[in-house]
C-alpha positions as CSV (number, residue, x, y, z in Angstrom):
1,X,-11.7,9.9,9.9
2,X,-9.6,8.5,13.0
3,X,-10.1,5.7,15.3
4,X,-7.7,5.2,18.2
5,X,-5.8,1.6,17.8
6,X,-4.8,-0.1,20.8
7,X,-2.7,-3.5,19.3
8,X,0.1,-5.2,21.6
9,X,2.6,-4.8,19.1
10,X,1.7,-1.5,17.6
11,X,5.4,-0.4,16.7
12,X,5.0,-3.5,14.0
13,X,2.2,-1.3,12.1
14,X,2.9,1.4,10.2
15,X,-0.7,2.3,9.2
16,X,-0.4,3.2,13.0
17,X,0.9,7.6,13.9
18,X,2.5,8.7,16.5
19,X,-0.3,9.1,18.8
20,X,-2.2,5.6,18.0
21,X,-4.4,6.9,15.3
22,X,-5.0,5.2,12.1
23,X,-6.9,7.4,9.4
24,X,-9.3,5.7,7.5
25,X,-11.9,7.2,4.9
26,X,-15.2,7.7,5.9
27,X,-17.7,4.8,6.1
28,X,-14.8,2.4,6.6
29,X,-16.2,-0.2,8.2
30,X,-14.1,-2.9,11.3
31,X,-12.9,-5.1,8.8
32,X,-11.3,-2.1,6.2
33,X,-9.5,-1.5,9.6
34,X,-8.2,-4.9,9.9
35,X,-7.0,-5.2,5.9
36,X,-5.5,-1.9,6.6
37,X,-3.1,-3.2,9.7
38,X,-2.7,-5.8,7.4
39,X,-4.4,-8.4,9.4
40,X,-5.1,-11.6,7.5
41,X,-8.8,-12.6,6.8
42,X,-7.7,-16.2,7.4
43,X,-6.1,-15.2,11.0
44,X,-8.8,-12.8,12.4
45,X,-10.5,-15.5,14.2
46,X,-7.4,-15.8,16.1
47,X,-7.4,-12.0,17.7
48,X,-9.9,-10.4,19.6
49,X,-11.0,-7.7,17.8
50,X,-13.5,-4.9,20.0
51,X,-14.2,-1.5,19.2
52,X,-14.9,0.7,22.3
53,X,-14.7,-2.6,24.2
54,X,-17.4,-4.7,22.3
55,X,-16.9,-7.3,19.9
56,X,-18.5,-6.4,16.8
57,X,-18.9,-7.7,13.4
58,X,-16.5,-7.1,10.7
59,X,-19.3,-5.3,8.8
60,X,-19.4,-2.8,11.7
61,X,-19.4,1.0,10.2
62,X,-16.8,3.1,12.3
63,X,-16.6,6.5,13.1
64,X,-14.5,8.8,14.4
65,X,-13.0,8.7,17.7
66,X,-13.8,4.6,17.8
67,X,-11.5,2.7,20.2
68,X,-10.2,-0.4,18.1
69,X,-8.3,-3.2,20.5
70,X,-6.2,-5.8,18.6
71,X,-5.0,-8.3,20.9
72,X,-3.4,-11.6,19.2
73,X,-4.2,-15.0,21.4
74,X,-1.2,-16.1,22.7
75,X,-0.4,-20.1,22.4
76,X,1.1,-22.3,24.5
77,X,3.6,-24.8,23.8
């Protein structure tokens, strides 16, 4: 199966093709995704992470075509 990846610094993710696709096997749930772009449990609170522009679970189940948005929270200084 592939879900379209949206991320702000995509070129930084090799899981990631040419056309923003990331293949995952089948029942692959949100949070297979995020281990996959190598996404840290411990820092996932600190991204917003939607798929086809909703926040979901982790436990979510994905399927093919899904439009998964990583965008990092940016700090301030």
């Amino acid at each position: 199966m592939k879900v379209k990846i949206y991320a702000r610094l995509k070129e930084d993710l090799d899981c990631i093709d040419a056309n923003d696709m990331m293949e995952l096997k089948e029942g692959a749930t949100l949070g297979d995704a995020c281990k996959k772009a190598k996404i840290p449990f411990a820092l996932r609170h600190l991204h917003i992470i939607s798929v086809n522009g909703n926040i979901e679970a982790m436990s979510y189940p994905l399927k093919e075509g899904d439009k998964i948005a990583f965008i990092g929270i940016a700090t301030g200084g």
